[in-house]
VOGUVO-514746 format. One record per residue (C-alpha): y, z, x; chain. Coordinates in steps of 0.5 Angstrom, whole numbers, plus 500, padded with zeros to 3 digits. Layout:
// VOGUVO-514746
+-----+-----+-----+-----+
!  yy !  zz !  xx ! mol !
+-----+-----+-----+-----+
!   Y !   Z !   X !   A !
...
+-----+-----+-----+-----+
END
This chain:
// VOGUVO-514746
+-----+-----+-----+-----+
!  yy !  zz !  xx ! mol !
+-----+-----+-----+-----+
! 360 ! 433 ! 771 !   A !
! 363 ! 428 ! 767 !   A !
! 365 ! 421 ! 772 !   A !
! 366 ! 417 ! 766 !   A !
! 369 ! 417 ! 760 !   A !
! 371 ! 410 ! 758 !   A !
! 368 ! 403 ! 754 !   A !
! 363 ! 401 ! 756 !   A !
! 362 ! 395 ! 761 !   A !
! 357 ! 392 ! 756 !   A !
! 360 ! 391 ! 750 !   A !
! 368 ! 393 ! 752 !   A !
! 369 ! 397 ! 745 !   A !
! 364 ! 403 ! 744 !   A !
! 366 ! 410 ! 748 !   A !
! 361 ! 413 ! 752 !   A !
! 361 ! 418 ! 758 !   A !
! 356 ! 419 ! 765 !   A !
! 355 ! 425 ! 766 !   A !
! 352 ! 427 ! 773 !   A !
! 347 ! 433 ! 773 !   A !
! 343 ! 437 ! 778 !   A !
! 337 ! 441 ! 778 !   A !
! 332 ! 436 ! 775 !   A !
! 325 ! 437 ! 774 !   A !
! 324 ! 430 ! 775 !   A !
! 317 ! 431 ! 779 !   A !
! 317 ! 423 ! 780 !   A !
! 324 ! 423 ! 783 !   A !
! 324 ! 430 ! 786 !   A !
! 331 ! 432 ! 788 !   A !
! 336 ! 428 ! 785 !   A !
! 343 ! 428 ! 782 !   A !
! 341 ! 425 ! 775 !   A !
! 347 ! 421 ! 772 !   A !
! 346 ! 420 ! 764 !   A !
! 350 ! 415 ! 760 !   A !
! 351 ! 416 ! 753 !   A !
! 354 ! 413 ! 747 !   A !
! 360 ! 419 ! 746 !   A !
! 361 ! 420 ! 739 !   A !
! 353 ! 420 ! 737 !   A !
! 347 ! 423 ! 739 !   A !
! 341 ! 420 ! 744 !   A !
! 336 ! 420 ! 738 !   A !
! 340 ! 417 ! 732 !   A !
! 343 ! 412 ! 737 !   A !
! 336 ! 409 ! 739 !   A !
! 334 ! 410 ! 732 !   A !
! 340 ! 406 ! 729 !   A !
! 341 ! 401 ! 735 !   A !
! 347 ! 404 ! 737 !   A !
! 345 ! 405 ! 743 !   A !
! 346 ! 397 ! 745 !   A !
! 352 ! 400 ! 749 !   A !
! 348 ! 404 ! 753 !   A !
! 343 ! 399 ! 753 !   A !
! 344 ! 392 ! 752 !   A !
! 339 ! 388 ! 749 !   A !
! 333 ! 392 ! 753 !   A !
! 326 ! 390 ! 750 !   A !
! 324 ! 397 ! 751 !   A !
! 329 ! 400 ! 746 !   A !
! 324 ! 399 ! 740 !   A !
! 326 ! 396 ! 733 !   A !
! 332 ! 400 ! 729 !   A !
! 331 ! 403 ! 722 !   A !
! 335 ! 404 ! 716 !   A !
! 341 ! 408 ! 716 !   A !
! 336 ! 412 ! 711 !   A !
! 331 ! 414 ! 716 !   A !
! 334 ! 420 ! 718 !   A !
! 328 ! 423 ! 723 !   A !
! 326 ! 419 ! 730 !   A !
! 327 ! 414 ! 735 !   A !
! 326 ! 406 ! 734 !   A !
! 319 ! 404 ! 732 !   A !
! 315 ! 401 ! 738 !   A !
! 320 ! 404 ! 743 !   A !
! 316 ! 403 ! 750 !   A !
! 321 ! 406 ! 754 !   A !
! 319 ! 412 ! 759 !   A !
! 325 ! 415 ! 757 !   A !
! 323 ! 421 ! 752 !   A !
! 330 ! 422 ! 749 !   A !
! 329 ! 430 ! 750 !   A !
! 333 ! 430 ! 756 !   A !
! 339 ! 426 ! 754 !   A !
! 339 ! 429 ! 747 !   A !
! 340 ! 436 ! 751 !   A !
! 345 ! 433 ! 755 !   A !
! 349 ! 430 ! 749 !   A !
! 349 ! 437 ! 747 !   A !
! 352 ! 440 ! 752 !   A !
! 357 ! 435 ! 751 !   A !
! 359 ! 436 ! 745 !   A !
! 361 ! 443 ! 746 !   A !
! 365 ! 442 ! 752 !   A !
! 360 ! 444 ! 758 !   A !
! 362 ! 439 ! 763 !   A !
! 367 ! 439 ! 766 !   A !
! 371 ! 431 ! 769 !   A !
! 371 ! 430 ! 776 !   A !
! 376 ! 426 ! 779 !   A !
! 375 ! 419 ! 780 !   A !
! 379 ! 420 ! 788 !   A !
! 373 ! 426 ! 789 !   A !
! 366 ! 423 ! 787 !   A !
! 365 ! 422 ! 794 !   A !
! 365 ! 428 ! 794 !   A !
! 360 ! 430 ! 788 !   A !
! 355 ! 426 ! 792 !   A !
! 356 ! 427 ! 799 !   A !
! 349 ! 428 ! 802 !   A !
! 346 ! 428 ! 796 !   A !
! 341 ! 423 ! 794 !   A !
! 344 ! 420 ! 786 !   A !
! 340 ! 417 ! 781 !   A !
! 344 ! 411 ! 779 !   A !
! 342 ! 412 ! 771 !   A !
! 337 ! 417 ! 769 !   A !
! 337 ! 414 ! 762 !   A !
! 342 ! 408 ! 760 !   A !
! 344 ! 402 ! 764 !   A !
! 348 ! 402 ! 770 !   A !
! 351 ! 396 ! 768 !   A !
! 355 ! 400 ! 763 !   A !
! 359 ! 404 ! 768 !   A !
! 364 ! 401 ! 771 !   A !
! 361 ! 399 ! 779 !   A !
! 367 ! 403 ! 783 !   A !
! 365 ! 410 ! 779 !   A !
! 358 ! 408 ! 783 !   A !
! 361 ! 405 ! 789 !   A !
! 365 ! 411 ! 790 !   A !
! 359 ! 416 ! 788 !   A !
! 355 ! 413 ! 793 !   A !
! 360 ! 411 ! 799 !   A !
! 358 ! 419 ! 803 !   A !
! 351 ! 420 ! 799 !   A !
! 344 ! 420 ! 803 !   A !
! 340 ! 415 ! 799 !   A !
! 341 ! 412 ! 792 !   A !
! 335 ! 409 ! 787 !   A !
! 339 ! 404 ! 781 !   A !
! 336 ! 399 ! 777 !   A !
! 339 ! 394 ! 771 !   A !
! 337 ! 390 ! 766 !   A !
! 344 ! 386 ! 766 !   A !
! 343 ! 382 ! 772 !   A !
! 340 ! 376 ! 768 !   A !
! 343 ! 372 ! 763 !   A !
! 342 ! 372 ! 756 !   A !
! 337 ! 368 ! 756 !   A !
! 333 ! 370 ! 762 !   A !
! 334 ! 363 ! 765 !   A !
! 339 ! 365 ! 770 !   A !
! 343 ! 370 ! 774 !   A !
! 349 ! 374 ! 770 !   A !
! 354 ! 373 ! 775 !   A !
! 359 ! 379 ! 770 !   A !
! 355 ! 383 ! 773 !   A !
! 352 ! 381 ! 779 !   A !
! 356 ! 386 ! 784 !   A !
! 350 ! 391 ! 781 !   A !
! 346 ! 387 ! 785 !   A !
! 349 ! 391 ! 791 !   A !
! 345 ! 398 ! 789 !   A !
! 341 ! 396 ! 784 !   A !
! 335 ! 393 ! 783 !   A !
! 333 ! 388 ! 777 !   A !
! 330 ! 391 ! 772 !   A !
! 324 ! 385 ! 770 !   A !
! 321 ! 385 ! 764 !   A !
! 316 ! 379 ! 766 !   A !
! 314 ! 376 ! 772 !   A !
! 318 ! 369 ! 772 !   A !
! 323 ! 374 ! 771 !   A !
! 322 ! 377 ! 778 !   A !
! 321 ! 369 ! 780 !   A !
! 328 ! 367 ! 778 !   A !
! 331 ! 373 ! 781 !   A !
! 326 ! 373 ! 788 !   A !
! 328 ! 366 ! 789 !   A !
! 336 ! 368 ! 789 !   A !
! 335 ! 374 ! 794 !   A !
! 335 ! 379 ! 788 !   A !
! 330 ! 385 ! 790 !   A !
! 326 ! 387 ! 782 !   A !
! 323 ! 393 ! 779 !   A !
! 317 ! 390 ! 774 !   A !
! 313 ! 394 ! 770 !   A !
! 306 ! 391 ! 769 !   A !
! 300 ! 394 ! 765 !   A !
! 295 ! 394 ! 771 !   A !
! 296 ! 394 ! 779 !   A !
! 292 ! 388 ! 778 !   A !
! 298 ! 383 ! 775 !   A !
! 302 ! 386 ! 783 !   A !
! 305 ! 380 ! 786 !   A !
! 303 ! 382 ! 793 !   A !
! 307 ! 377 ! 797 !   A !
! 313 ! 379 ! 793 !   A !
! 312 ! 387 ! 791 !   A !
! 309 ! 393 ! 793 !   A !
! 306 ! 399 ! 788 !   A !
! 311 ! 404 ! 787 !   A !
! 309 ! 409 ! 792 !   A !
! 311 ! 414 ! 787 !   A !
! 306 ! 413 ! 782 !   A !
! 300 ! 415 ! 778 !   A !
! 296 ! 410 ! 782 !   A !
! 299 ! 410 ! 788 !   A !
! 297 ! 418 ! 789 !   A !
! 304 ! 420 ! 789 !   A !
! 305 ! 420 ! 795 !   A !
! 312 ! 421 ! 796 !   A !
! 318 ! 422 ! 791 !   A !
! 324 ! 417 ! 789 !   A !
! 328 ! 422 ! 793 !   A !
! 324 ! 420 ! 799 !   A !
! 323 ! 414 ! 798 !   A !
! 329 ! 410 ! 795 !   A !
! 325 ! 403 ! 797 !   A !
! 329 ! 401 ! 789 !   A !
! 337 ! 402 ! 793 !   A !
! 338 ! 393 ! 791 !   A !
! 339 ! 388 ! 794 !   A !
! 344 ! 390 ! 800 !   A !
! 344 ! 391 ! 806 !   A !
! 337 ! 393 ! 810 !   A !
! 334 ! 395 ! 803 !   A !
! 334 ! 386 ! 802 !   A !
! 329 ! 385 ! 807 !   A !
! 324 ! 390 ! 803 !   A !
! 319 ! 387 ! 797 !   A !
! 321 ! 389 ! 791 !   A !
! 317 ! 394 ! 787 !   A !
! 311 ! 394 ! 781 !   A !
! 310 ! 400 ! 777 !   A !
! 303 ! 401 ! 772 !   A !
! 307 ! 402 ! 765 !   A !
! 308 ! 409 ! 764 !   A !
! 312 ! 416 ! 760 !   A !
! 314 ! 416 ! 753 !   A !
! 313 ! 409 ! 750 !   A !
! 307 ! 407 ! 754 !   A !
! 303 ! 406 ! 748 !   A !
! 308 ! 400 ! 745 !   A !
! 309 ! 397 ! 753 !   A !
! 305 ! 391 ! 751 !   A !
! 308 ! 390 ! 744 !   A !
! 314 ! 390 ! 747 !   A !
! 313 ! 385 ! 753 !   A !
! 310 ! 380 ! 750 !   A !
+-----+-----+-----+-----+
END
């Protein structure tokens, strides 16, 4: 179902839409409502490909290097998010023939009752309005949300425009005096890192969910990346070895 349709937060121009799913094969995040944030009016791939995806992205390092307007086949070169645009592409299509019904902004509580909600399967959170999420959430059984919205332009300081994020999600953290900043004011990161090696131990736990740590839970059951709030504060924050579709550009990206 359709829970938003409206501009995004990030940019207050462009048009785009959430769309909530069920069903996911996700083998990482098990049995999750999936929730996909797409730019409304072109599809996933030529977004990323002509860096129309800013509005669902922000300025995500992950995203890659646009093309020309000329290029007319692939993504962004060097993309090193995990995310394979397959998924939304498909979500996307569906879109545009009329396949998801909208559900009422006064019912989403409903949509995710007892449910587990992945709060942006691709795109960031930070794009939909933060009440769309709260209510999706308010009867739900567990949630995992990220964002790389809640620091600053220049990554020096927290973002208070969307700091209330920071209730359900953690920061997304490219670096670790990313992860510094926002652990020494009480935020709770997700950090990608190239090996288990560069884990902060003090601070982050290996993704129980991962490759490297024998995947023995899923995201489903674990919900450790629910933010800042709450008992979840009180829990370190989480690393994960680089992995999905763009593992093999992560280092270019990072550094």
């Amino acid at each position: 179902m359709i829970i938003y349709s409206g501009k995004s937060q990030l940019d207050n121009q462009t048009d785009i839409v959430c769309i909530a799913t069920d069903n996911s094969s996700n083998q990482k995040t098990g049995a999750m409502i999936q929730t996909w944030i797409l730019n409304a009016n072109i599809d996933p791939i030529s977004a990323n490909r002509w860096g129309n995806d800013r509005a669902i992205c922000g300025d995500c390092i992950h995203r890659g290097q646009e093309k020309s307007l000329f290029e007319l086949r692939g993504t962004a070169a060097q993309r090193s998010c995990y995310v394979l645009l397959l998924g939304p592409q498909s979500i996307y299509k569906t879109y545009l023939s009329n396949g998801y019904k909208t559900a009422r902004p006064d019912k989403l509580d409903r949509l995710g009752r007892g449910r587990i909600i992945r709060v942006g399967s691709y795109g960031d959170s930070a794009a939909v309005p933060a009440d769309i999420w709260r209510e999706l959430l308010k009867e739900c059984a567990g949630w995992t949300g990220y964002s790389h919205q809640l620091l600053s332009a220049d990554k020096t300081n927290l973002n208070n425009q969307f700091l209330d994020y920071s209730d359900f999600c953690m920061l997304s953290a490219d670096t670790i005096e990313q992860a510094r900043l926002a652990w020494s004011q009480g935020l709770r990161t997700y950090r990608t890192v190239e090996s288990v090696e560069e884990i902060d131990k003090d601070h982050e736990i290996l993704c129980p969910a991962s490759e490297e740590a024998g995947k023995v839970t899923t995201c489903a059951k674990c919900k450790l990346c629910s933010g800042s709030q709450g008992k979840a504060r009180l829990a370190k924050s989480i690393a994960i070895p680089v992995h999905g579709a763009g593992k093999k550009h992560f280092s270019a990206n990072s550094n």
